[in-house]
N, C-alpha and C positions, 0 to 999 in steps of 0.2 A: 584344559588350556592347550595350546596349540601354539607352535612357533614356526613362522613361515622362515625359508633362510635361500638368500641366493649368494651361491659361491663365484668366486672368477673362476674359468677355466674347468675341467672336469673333476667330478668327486665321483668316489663308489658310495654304496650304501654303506658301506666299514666309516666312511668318511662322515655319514651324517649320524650311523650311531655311536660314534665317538665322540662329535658334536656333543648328542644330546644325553648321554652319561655324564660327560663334562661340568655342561652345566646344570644340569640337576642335583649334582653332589656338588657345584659350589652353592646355587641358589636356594637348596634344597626344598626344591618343589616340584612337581610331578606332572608332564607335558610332551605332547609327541611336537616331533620335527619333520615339518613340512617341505618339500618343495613347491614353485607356482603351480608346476605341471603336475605334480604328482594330488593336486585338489581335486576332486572329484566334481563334473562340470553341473551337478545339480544344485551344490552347494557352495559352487565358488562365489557366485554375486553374495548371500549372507556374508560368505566368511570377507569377504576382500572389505565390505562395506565395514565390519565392523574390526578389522584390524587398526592395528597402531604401530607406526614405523617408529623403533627404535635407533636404527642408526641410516 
């Protein structure tokens, strides 16, 4: 599973693996965290097509 996320303003990578520690140990489930950019451009049509906006 896979979590796409857009911050306001700058984050570091410290920034988005805290993120995704965070919620992995509340949701306790198992998932990398994405940026748009950081999608790889062979795959971003699948993945965009089949996301789901949470907030």
């Amino acid at each position: 599973m896979g979590l796409e996320v857009e911050f306001l303003g700058n984050k570091s990578l410290l920034d988005l693996a805290r993120l995704q520690i965070d919620l992995a140990e509340k949701l306790k489930l198992k998932f990398d965290v994405l940026t748009y950019n950081s999608i790889h451009p062979i795959l971003k049509d699948q993945i965009l097509a089949e996301q789901v906006e949470i907030l």
